[in-house]
C-alpha positions as CSV (number, residue, x, y, z in Angstrom):
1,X,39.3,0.5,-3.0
2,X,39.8,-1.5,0.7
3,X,35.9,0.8,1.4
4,X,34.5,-0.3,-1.7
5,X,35.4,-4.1,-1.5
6,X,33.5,-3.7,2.3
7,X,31.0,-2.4,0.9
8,X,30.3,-5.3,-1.2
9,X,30.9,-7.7,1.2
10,X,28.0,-5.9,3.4
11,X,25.5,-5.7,0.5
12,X,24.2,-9.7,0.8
13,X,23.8,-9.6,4.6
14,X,20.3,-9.8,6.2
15,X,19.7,-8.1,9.0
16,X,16.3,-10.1,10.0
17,X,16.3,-12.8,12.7
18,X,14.1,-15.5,10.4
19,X,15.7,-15.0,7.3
20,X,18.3,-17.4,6.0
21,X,22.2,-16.1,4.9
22,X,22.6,-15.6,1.5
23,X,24.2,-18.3,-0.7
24,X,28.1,-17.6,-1.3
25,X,28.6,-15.2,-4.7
26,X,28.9,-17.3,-7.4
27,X,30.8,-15.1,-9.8
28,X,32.3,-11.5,-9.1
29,X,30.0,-8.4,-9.9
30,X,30.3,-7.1,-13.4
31,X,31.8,-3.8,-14.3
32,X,28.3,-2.1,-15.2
33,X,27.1,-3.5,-11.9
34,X,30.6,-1.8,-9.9
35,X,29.4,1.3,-11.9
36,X,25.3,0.8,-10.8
37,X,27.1,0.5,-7.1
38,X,29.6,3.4,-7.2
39,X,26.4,5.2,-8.2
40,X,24.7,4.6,-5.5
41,X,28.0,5.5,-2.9
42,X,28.0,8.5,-4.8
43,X,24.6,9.7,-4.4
44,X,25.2,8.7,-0.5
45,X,27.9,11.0,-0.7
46,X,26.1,13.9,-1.9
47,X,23.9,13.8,1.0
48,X,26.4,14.0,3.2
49,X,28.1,16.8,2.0
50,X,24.4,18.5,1.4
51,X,24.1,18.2,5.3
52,X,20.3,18.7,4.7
53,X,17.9,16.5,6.1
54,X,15.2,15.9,9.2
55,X,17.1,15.8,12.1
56,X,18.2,13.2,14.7
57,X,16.0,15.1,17.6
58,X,12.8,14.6,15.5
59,X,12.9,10.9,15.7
60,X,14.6,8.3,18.6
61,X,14.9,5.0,16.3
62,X,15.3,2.2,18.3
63,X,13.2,-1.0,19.5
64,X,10.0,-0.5,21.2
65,X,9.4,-3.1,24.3
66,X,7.0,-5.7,23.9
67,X,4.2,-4.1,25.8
68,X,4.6,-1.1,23.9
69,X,5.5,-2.7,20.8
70,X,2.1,-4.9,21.0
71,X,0.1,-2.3,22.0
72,X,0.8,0.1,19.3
73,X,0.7,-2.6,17.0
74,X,-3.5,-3.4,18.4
75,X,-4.0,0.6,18.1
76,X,-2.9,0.4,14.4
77,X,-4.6,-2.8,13.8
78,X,-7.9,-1.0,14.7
79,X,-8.0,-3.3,18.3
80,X,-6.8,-1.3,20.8
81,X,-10.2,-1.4,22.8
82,X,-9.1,-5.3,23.4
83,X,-6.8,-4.2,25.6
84,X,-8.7,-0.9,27.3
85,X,-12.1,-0.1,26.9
86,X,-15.8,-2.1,27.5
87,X,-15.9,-4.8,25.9
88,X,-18.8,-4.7,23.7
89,X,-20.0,-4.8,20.1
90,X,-17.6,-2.4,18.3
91,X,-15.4,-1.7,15.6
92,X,-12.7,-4.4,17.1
93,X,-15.3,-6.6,17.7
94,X,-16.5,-6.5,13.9
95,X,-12.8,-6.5,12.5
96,X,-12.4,-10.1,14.3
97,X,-15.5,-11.7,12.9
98,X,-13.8,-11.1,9.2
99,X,-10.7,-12.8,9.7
100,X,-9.1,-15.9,8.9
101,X,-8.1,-18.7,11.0
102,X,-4.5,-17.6,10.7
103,X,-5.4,-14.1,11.0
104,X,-7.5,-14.8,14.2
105,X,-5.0,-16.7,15.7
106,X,-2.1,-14.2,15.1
107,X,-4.1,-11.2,16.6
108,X,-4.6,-13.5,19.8
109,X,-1.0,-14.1,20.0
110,X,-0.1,-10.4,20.1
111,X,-2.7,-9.8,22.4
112,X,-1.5,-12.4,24.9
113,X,2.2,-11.6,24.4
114,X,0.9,-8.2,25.7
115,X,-1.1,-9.9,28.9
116,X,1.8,-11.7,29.6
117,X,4.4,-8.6,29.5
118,X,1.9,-6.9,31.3
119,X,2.1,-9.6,33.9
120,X,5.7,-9.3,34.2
121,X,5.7,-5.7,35.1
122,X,3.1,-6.8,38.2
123,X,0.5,-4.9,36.4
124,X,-2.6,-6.2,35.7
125,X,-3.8,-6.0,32.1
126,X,-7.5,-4.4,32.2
127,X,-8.3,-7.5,29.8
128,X,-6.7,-10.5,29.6
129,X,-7.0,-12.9,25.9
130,X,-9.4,-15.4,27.2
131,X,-11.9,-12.6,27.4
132,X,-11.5,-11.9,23.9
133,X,-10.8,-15.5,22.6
134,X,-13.3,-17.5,25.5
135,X,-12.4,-20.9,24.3
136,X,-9.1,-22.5,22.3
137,X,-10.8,-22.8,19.2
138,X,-12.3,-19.6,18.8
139,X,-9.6,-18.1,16.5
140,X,-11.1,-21.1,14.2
141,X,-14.8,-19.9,14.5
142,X,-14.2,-16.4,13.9
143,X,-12.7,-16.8,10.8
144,X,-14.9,-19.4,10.1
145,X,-17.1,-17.6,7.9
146,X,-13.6,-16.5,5.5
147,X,-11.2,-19.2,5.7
148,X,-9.8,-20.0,2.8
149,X,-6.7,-22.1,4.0
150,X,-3.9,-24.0,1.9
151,X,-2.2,-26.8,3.3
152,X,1.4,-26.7,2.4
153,X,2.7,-25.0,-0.9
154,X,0.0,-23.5,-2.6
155,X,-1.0,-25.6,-6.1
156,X,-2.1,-23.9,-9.3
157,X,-5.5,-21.6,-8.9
158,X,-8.4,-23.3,-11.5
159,X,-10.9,-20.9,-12.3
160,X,-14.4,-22.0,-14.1
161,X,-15.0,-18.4,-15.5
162,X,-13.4,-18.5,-19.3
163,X,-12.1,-14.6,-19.0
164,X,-9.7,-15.5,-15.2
165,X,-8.5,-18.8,-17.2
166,X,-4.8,-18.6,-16.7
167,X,-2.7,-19.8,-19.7
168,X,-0.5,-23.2,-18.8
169,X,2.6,-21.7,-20.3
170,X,2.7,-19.5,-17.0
171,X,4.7,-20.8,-13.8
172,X,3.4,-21.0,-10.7
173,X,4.9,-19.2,-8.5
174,X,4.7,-15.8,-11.6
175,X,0.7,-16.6,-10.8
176,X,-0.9,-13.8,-8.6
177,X,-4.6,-14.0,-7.5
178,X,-6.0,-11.4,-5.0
179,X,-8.4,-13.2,-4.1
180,X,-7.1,-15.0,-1.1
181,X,-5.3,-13.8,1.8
182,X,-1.4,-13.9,0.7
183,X,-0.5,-15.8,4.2
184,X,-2.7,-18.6,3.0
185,X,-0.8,-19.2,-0.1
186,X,2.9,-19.5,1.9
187,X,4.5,-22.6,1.9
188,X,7.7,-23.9,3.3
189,X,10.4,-22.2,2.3
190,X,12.8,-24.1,0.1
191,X,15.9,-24.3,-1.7
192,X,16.0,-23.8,-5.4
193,X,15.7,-21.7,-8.3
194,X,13.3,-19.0,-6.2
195,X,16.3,-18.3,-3.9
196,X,18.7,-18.2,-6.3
197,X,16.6,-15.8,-8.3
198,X,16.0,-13.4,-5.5
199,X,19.8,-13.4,-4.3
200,X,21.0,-13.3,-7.9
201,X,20.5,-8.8,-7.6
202,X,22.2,-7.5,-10.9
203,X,22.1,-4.3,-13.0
204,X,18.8,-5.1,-15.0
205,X,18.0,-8.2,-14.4
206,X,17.1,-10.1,-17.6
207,X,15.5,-12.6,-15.3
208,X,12.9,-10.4,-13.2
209,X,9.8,-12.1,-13.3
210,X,6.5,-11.0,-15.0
211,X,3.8,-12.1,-13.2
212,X,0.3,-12.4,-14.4
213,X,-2.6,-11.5,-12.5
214,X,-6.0,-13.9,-12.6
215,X,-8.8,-11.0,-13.1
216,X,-11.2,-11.1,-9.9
217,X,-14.2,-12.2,-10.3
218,X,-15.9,-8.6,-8.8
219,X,-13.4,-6.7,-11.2
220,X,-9.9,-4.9,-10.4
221,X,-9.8,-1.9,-8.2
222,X,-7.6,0.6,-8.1
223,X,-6.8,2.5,-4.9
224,X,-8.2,5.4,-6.5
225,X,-11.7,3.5,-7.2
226,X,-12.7,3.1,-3.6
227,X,-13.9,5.8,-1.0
228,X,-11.0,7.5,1.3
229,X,-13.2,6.5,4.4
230,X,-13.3,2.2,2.8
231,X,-9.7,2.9,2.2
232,X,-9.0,3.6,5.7
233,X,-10.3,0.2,6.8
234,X,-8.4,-1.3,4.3
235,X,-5.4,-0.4,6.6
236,X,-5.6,-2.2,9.6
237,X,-6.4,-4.9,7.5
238,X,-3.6,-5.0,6.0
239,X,-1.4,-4.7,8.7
240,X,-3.0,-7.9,10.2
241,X,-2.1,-9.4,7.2
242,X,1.2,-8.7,6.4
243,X,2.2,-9.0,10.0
244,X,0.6,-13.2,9.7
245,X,2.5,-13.0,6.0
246,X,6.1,-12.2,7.5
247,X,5.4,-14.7,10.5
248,X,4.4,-18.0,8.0
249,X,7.9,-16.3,6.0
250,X,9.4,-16.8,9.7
251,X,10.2,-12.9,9.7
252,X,10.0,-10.9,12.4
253,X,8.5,-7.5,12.1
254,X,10.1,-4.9,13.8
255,X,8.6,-1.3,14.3
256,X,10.3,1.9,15.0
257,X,9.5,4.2,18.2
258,X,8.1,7.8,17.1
259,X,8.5,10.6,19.2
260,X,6.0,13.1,18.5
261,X,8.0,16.7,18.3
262,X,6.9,19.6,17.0
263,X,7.5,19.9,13.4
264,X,6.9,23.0,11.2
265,X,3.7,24.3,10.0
266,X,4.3,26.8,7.0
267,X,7.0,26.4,4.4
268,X,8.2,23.6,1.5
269,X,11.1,22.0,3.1
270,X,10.8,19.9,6.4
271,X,6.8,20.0,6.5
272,X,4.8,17.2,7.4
273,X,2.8,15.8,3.9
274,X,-0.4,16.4,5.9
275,X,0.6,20.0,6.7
276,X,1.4,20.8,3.0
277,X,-1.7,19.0,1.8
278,X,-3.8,20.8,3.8
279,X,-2.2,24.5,3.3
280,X,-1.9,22.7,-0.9
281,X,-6.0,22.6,-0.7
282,X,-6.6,26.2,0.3
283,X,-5.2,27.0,-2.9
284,X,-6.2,24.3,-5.2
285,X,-9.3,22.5,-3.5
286,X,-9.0,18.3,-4.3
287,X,-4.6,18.5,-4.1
288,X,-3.6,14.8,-3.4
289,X,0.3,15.5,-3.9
290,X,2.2,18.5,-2.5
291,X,1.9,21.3,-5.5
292,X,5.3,22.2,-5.0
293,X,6.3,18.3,-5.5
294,X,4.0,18.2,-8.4
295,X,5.9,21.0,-10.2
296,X,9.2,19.7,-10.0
297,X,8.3,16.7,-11.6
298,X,6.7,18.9,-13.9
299,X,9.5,20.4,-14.4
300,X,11.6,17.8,-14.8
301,X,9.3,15.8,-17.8
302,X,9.7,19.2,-19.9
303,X,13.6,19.4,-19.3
304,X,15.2,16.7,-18.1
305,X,13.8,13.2,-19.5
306,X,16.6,13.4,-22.3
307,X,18.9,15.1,-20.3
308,X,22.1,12.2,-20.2
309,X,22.5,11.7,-16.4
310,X,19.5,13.3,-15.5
311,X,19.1,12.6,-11.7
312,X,22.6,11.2,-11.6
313,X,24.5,14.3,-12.2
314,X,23.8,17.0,-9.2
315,X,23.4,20.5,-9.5
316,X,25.3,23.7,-8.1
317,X,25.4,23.0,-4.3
318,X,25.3,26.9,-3.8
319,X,22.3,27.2,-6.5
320,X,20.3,24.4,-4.9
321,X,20.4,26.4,-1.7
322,X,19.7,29.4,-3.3
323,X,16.7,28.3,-5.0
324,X,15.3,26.0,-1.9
325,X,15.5,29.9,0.1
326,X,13.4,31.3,-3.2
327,X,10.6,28.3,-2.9
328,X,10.4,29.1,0.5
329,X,9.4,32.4,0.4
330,X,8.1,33.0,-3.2
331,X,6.2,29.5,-4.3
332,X,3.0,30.3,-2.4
333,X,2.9,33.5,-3.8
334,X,3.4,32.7,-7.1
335,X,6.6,34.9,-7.6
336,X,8.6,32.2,-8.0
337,X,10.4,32.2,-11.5
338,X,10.5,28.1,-12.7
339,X,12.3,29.4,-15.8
340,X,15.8,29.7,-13.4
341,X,15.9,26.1,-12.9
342,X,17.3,23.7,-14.6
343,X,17.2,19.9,-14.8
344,X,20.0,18.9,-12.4
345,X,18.6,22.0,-10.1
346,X,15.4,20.5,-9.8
347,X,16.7,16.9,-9.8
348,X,18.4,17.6,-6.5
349,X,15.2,19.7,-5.1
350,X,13.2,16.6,-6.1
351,X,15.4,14.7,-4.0
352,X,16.0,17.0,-1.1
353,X,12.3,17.2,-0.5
354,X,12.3,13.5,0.1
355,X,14.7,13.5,2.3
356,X,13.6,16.6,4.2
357,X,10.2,15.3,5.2
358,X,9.8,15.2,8.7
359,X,8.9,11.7,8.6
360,X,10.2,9.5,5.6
361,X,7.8,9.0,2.5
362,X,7.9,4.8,3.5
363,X,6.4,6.4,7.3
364,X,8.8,5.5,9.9
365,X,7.1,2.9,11.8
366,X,6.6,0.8,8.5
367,X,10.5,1.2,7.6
368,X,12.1,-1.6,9.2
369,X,9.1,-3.7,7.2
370,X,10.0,-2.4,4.2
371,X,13.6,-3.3,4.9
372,X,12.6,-6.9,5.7
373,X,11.1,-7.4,2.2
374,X,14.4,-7.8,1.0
375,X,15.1,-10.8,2.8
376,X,12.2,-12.6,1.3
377,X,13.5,-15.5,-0.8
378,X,10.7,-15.7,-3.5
379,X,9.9,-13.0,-5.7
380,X,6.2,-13.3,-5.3
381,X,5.9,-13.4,-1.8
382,X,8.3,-10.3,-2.3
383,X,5.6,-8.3,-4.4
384,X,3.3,-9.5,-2.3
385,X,5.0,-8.1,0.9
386,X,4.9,-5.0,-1.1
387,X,1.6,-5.0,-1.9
388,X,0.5,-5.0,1.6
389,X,3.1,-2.4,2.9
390,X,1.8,0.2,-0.3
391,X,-1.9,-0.9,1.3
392,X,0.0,0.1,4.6
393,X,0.7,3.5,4.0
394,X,-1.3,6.8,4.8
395,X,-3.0,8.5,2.2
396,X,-0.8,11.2,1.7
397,X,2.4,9.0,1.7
398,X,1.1,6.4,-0.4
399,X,-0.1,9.1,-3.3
400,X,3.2,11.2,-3.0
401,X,5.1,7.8,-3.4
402,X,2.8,7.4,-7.1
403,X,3.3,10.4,-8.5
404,X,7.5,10.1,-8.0
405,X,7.3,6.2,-9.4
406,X,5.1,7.2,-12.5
407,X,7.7,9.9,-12.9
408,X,10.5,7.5,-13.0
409,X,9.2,5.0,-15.0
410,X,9.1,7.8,-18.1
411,X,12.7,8.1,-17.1
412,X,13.6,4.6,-17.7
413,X,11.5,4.8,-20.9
414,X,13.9,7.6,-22.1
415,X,17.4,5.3,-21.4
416,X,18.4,5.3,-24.9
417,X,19.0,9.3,-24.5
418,X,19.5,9.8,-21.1
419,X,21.9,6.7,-20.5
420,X,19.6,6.0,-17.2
421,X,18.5,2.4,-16.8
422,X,15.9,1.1,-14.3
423,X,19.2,-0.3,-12.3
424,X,21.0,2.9,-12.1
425,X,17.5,5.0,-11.2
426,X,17.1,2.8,-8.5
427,X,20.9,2.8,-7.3
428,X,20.1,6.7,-7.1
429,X,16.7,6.7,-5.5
430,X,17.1,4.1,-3.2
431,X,19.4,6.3,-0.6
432,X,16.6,8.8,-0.4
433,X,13.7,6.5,0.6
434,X,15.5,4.7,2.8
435,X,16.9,7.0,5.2
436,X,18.5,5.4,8.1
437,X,19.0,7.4,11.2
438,X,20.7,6.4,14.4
439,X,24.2,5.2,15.7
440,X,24.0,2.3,13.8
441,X,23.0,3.9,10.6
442,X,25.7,3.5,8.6
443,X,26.1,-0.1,9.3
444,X,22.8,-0.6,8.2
445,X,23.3,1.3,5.1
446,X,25.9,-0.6,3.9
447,X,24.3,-3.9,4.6
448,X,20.9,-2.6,3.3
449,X,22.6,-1.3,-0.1
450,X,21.5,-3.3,-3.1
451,X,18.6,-4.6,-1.1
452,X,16.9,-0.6,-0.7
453,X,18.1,-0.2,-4.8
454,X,16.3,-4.0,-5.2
455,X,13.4,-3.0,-4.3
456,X,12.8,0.8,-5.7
457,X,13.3,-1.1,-8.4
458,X,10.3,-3.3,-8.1
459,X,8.1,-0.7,-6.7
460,X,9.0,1.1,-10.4
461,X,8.7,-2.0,-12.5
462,X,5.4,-3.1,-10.6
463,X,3.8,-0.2,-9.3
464,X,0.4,-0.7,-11.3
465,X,-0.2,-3.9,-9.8
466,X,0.7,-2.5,-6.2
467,X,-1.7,0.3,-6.2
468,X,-4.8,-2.7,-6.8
469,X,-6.3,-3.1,-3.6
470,X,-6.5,-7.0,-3.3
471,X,-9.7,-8.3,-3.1
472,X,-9.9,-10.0,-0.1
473,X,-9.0,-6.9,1.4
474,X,-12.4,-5.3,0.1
475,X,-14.0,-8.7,1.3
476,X,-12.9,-7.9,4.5
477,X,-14.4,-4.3,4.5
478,X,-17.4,-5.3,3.1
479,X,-18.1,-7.7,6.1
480,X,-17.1,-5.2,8.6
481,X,-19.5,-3.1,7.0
482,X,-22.5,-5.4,7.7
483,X,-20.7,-6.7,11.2
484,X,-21.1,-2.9,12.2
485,X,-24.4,-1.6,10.9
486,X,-26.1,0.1,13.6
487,X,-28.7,-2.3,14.9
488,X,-31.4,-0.1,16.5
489,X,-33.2,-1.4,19.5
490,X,-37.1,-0.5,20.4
491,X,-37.3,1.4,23.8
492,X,-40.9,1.8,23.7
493,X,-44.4,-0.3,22.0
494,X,-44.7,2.9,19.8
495,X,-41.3,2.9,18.8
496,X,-41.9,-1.2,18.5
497,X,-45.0,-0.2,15.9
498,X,-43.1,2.0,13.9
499,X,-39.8,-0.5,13.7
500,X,-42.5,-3.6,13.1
501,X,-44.4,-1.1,10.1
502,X,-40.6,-0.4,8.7
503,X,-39.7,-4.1,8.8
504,X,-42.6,-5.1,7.4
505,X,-41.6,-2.3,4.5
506,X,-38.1,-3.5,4.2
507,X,-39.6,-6.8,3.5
508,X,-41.6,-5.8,0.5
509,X,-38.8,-3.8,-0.5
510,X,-36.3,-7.5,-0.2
511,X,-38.8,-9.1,-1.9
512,X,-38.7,-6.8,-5.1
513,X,-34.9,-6.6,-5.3
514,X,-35.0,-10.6,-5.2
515,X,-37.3,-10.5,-7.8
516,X,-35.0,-8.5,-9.2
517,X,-32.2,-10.7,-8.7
518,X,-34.0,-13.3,-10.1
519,X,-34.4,-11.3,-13.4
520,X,-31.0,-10.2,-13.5
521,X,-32.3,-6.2,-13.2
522,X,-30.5,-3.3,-11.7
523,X,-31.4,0.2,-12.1
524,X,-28.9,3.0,-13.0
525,X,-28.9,6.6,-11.9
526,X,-27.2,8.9,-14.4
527,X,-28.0,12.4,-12.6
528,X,-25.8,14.2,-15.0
529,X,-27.5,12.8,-18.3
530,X,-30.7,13.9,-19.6
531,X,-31.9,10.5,-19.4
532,X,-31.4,10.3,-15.6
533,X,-32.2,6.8,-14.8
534,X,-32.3,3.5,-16.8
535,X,-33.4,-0.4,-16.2
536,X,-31.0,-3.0,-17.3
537,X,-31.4,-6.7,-17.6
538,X,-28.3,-8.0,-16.7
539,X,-26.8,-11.6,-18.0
540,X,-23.8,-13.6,-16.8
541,X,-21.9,-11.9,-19.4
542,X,-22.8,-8.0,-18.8
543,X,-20.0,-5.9,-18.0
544,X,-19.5,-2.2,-16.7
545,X,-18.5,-1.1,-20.2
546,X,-22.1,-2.5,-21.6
547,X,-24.2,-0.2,-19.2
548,X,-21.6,2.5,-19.7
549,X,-22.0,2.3,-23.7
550,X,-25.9,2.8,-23.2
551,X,-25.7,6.3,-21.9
552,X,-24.5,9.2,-24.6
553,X,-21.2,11.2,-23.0
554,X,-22.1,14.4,-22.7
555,X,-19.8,17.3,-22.7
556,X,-16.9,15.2,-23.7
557,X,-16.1,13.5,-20.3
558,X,-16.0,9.7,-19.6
559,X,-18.2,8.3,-16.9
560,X,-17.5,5.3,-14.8
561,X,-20.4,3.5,-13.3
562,X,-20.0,3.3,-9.8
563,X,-21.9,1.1,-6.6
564,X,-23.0,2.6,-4.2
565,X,-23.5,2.2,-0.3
566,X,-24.8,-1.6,0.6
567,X,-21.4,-3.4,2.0
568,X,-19.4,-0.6,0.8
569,X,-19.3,3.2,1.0
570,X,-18.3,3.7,-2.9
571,X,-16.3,1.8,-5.4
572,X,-15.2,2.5,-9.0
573,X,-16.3,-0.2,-11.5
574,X,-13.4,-1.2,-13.7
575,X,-15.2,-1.4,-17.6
576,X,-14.9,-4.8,-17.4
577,X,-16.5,-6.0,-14.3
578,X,-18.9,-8.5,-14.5
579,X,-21.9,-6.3,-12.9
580,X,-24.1,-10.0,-11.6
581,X,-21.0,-11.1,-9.5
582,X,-21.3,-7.6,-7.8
583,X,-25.2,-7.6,-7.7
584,X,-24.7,-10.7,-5.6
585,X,-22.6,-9.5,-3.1
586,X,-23.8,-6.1,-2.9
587,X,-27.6,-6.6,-3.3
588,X,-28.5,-3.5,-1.8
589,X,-26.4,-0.6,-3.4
590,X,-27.5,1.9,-6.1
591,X,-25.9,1.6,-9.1
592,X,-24.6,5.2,-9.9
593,X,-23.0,6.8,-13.4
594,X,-21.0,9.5,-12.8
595,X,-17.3,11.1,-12.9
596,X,-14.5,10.0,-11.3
597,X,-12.9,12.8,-8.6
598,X,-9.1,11.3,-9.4
């Protein structure tokens, strides 16, 4: 059809001011990709007709002007006392000491785009960016102490340690190290088989890159290994980064405007994640995922996973409805009978739920990011766009997002019987993540098409190595952790006495635990063993799963060893961490067997 041939023509277009047009088509779309596309229109066409979703009034989408636009930017970043507020050792103040030089400098020029706006309006900012940055090299000397810069196009990483070796039959650009800041490793963007690779977007891709990752030399950790408050830092972090990322890329990132209305409090459909979480935990203490989300997935494994279509094929509109008014008023109260639904019931209550949040699973303000990736001509910096915006999201978004992505992959796994392919799961998904809203909406939808589907289908095909938090993320916390220990000041000679008798105490104490060092010796807790506490001797080659095998497992349950306080709150060991790497750059944390909560 005239629509469908528009359609097409939209799908290739980028919407971002730095990204180049795509190359011209260089052979018509195949028949299974037509289908993978008519899949997609057709799932758009179901919402539709549903009707459902969170209204227009809930959110004004729209671009923010540049003093509000670089001022909510510093208040996410973690820096919004740089623009109001003393300026005095602090939180901001200890987030700029970590950065990098390219980091630094991008902060300063948001901060002076906001002076200079600010100016403009014949206002006078309360702080102006040579009171932050005194002198024109002092971006350089505050990342100083973690700039890891690469001139040009990044070459091949060389690691001494045998075990992060990376094999010579891998390419270059399929090499991912977390170790250094991603906007470090960006070159200049050229023509070749990258773009054509990332343009080329076809059902199931034969030619999707695998990418190997160089183990860190401090061990691989999951989001789920570090502490919820560490995790929080990580943000602003992140953001810092990407935002430097997309700039080297030459992208500009856009944010929408929120406005803050009232959104409902009790109920399934239309309630804010953090609203369901927290009414989720009065009933099942530790809930990380909504319960009612949980059991439709639930429900969907047991039924659905060889069901042909499954996701695909909608239920009874009138059905749907009927059983969305039954949630509502029986779920909480456990009346609710699961044994009425079936697969394509739950497949489309799955998908309404998305759809219905208040504020979209990707979080609005992040949205227009998200859509940017898809401009990105290489497939790493892609991921590693990705990467950031997963490290981006809140807690409840970014765990909600998992547990539908794990659920998805199984349903990839089960093509063979249920005739659905990574391409057509994402064709189906993709118009349910990515929920445009506004008077241009449909414009953008077109144009956004096999982009959105593009990249559901990497967060599926990728999503363990997205939910690693990249090292030099952690680096960065860690350092903000010792920028920001509280530095107590004597306000009298007895207080002097005792802080001089503490010192002197500390001392002894540094001087054992360099001992210590010296040996290689690190003690372990095990509080829930009946040998609570044990010495080790540790050697270049001692890993977590060494000092794990030492203790017996009681009651049937594994046990991770954990560190401890130091430069971090609490961190997860993966088994096969090299514990003397970590013992160097966390001297001072205990070294803790236990449970994990997750």
């Amino acid at each position: 059809s005239s629509l469908r041939k528009v359609q097409y023509q939209a799908i290739g277009r980028m919407s971002s001011p730095g990204a180049r047009p795509p190359p011209p088509p260089q052979h018509s779309p195949s028949r299974d990709s037509m289908d993978s596309m008519e899949d997609y229109w057709s799932e758009v066409k179901n919402i539709v007709e549903d009707g459902q979703g969170a209204g227009d009034e809930l959110v004004e989408r729209g671009s923010m002007d540049e003093a509000e636009l670089e001022e909510d930017w510093l208040q996410e970043a973690g820096l919004s006392t740089l623009v109001s507020g003393p300026l005095v050792d602090g939180p901001a103040e200890a987030l700029l000491s970590t950065l990098t030089r390219s980091q630094a400098a991008m902060v300063r020029k948001r901060l002076d785009n906001y002076t200079q706006t600010m100016r403009k309006r014949n206002k006078q900012p309360m702080r102006h960016v040579r009171d932050v940055f005194s002198t024109p090299d002092s971006s350089v000397r505050l990342g100083a102490s973690m700039c890891m810069c690469v001139s040009g196009r990044s070459s091949r990483p060389v690691f001494p340690d045998e075990d992060r070796r990376v094999p010579e039959s891998v390419p270059e650009q399929n090499i991912l190290s977390f170790e250094v800041p991603y906007s470090e490793g960006v070159g200049s963007p050229r023509k070749g088989s990258d773009w054509q690779e990332c343009q080329r977007i076809r059902k199931d891709d034969p030619d999707q890159p695998t990418f190997h990752i160089v183990k860190p030399k401090l061990g691989v950790t999951r989001v789920y290994d570090l502490s919820s408050e560490d995790m929080k830092k990580v943000g602003p972090f992140a953001l810092i980064e990407l935002t430097t990322f997309y700039d080297c890329l030459g992208i500009e990132l856009k944010r929408n405007r929120i406005v803050r209305n009232k959104t409902r409090e009790s109920g399934i459909f239309g309630v804010p994640l953090t609203t369901l979480l927290e009414n989720d935990q009065k009933k099942l203490p530790g809930s990380r995922v909504p319960l009612v989300f949980k059991k439709l997935l639930s429900k969907l494994e047991q039924t659905g996973l060889q069901t042909e279509g499954i996701l695909r094929v909608p239920g009874s509109a009138s059905r749907v409805k009927h059983l969305r008014q039954e949630l509502e008023s029986k779920f909480y109260e456990d009346r609710f009978d699961w044994e009425q639904v079936r697969h394509n019931d739950a497949a489309g209550l799955l998908k309404m739920f998305i759809r219905e949040l208040p504020h979209p699973l990707l979080t609005l303000q992040h949205l227009p990011a998200f859509t940017a990736a898809q401009n990105i001509i290489s497939p790493r910096y892609q991921i590693q766009a990705l990467h950031l915006l997963v490290m981006l999201l809140p807690e409840p978004n970014r765990d909600t997002l998992k547990a539908l992505l794990e659920f998805l992959r199984k349903v990839v796994a089960h093509e063979e019987q249920n005739r659905m392919s990574l391409w057509n799961v994402s064709m189906i998904v993709a118009p349910n993540l990515f929920t445009y809203r506004g008077k241009n909406a449909r414009q953008e939808e077109m144009q956004g098409a096999a982009g959105a589907a593009n990249l559901v289908r990497l967060l599926i095909t990728h999503q363990d190595l997205l939910w690693m938090v990249p090292c030099f993320l952690i680096s960065h916390v860690r350092k903000m952790n010792e920028a920001s220990a509280p530095k107590k000041t004597p306000s009298s000679e007895k207080s002097k006495r005792k802080l001089l008798k503490r010192w002197n105490t500390e001392r002894e104490k540094e001087r054992s635990e360099i001992t210590d060092l010296r040996e290689g010796v690190i003690r372990v807790h095990a509080p829930q063993h009946t040998k609570v506490s044990m010495a080790i001797l540790l050697d270049k080659k001692t890993k977590a799963q060494d000092v794990m095998a030492r203790f017996d497992i009681e009651n049937g349950h594994k046990q991770f060893l954990f560190e401890v306080g130091g430069n971090i709150g609490e961190r997860c060991l993966d088994p096969e961490t090299h514990l003397l790497n970590v013992y160097r750059v966390n001297p001072h944390c205990e070294w803790v067997l236990k449970q994990r909560t997750t």
